[in-house]
C-alpha positions in Angstrom: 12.1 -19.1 340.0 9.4 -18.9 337.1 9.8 -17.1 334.2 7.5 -13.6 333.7 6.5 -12.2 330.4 9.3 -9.8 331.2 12.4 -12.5 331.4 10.3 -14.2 328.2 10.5 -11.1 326.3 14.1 -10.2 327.5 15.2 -14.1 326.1 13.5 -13.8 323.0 14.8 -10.4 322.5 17.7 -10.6 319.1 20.9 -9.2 320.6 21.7 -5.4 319.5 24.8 -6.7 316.7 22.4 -9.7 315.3 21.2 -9.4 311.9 17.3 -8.7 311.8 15.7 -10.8 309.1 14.2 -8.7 306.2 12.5 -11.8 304.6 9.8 -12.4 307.5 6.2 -11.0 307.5 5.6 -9.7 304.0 9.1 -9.2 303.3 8.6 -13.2 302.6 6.7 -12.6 299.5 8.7 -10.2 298.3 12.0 -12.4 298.7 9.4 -14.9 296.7 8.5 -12.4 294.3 12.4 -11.5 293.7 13.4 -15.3 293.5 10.8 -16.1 290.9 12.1 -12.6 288.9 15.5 -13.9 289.4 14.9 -17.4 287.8 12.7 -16.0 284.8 15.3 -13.6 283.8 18.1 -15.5 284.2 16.8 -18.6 282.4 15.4 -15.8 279.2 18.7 -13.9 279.2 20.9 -17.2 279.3 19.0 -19.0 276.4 19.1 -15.9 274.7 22.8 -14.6 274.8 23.6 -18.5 274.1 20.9 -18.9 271.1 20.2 -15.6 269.6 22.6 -13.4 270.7 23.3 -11.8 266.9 19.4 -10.9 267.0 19.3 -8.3 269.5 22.6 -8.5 271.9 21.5 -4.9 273.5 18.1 -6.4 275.4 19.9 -10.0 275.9 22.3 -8.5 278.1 20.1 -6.0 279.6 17.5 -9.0 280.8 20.9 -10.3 281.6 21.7 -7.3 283.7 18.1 -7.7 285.3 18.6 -10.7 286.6 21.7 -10.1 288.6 19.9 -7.1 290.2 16.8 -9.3 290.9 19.3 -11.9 292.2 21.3 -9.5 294.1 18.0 -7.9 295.8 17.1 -11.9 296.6 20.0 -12.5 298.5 20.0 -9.2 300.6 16.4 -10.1 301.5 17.4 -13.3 303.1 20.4 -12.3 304.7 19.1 -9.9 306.4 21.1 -6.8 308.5 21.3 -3.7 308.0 23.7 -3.7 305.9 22.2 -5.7 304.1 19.2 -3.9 303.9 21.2 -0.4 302.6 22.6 -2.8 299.4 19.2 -4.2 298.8 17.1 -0.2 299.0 20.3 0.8 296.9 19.7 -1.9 294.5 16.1 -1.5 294.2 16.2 2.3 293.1 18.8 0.8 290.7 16.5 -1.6 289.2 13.5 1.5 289.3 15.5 3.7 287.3 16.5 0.8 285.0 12.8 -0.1 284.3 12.0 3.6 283.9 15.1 4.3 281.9 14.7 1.1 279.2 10.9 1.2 279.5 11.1 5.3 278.1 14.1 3.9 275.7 11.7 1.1 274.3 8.7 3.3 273.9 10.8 6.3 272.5 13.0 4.4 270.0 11.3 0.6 269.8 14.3 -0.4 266.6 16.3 -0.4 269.5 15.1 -3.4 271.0 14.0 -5.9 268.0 13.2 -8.1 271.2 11.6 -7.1 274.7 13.3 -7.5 277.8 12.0 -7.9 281.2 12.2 -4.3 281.4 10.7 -3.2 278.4 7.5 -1.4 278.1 7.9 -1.1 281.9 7.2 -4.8 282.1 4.2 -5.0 280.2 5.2 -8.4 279.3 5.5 -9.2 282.7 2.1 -7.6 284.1 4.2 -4.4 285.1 5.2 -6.2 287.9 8.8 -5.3 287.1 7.9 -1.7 287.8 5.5 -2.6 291.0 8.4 -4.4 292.3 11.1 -2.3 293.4 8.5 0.7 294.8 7.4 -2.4 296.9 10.8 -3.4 297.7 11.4 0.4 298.9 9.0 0.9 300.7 9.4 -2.7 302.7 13.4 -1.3 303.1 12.5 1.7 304.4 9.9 0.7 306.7 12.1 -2.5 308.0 15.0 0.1 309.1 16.2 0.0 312.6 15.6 2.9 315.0 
């Protein structure tokens, strides 16, 4: 018997308990996006706490901080699920209240960072892309919901 669009569809159709990827369409460049973060502030924050901690411990661990969120956020992207998907939207308001919180912090009392994180100035450093980021990520999560 030959197959119709219908039995095609029906085949190709992911089962109701399978995990729907969130890391397809332009979820893929922001899973590239938060890899790249997660790399870049990893590699900074580990040189730094290892190096130079006694110069400014408070924005070494708070890049540190970053990165586990941006690494975090990376691997809920690729796994995909909805459960998945409620870690990474919680995690991305996370990270927009950190950026907002220690970006305000820098401006308001700059002797408190002696060095910038990725965070700082709202990630001037890093072409604001920092604070771009998650509002991207949240609005990807909350699109990519299921019904």
């Amino acid at each position: 018997m030959p197959e119709t669009s219908a039995t095609t569809a029906a085949k190709s159709a992911a089962p109701a308990g399978e995990r729907r990827s969130l890391g397809t369409g332009p979820g893929r460049l922001l899973v590239t996006l938060y890899g790249v973060f997660t790399v870049a502030a990893a590699s900074r924050s580990l040189y730094q706490l290892i190096a130079q901690f006694d110069v400014a411990p408070l924005p070494y661990i708070l890049s540190a901080v970053s990165a586990v969120v941006y690494g975090f956020i990376t691997f809920s992207l690729v796994r995909g699920g909805e459960g998945a998907r409620r870690a990474a939207f919680a995690c991305c308001a996370l990270e927009l209240l950190g950026v907002l919180g220690i970006g305000t912090w820098t401006l308001a009392d700059p002797s408190a960072f002696p060095d910038a994180t990725v965070w700082s100035d709202y990630g001037m450093g890093y072409l604001f892309i920092p604070v771009i980021l998650p509002v991207t990520g949240l609005i990807w999560l909350r699109r990519s919901r299921t019904a």
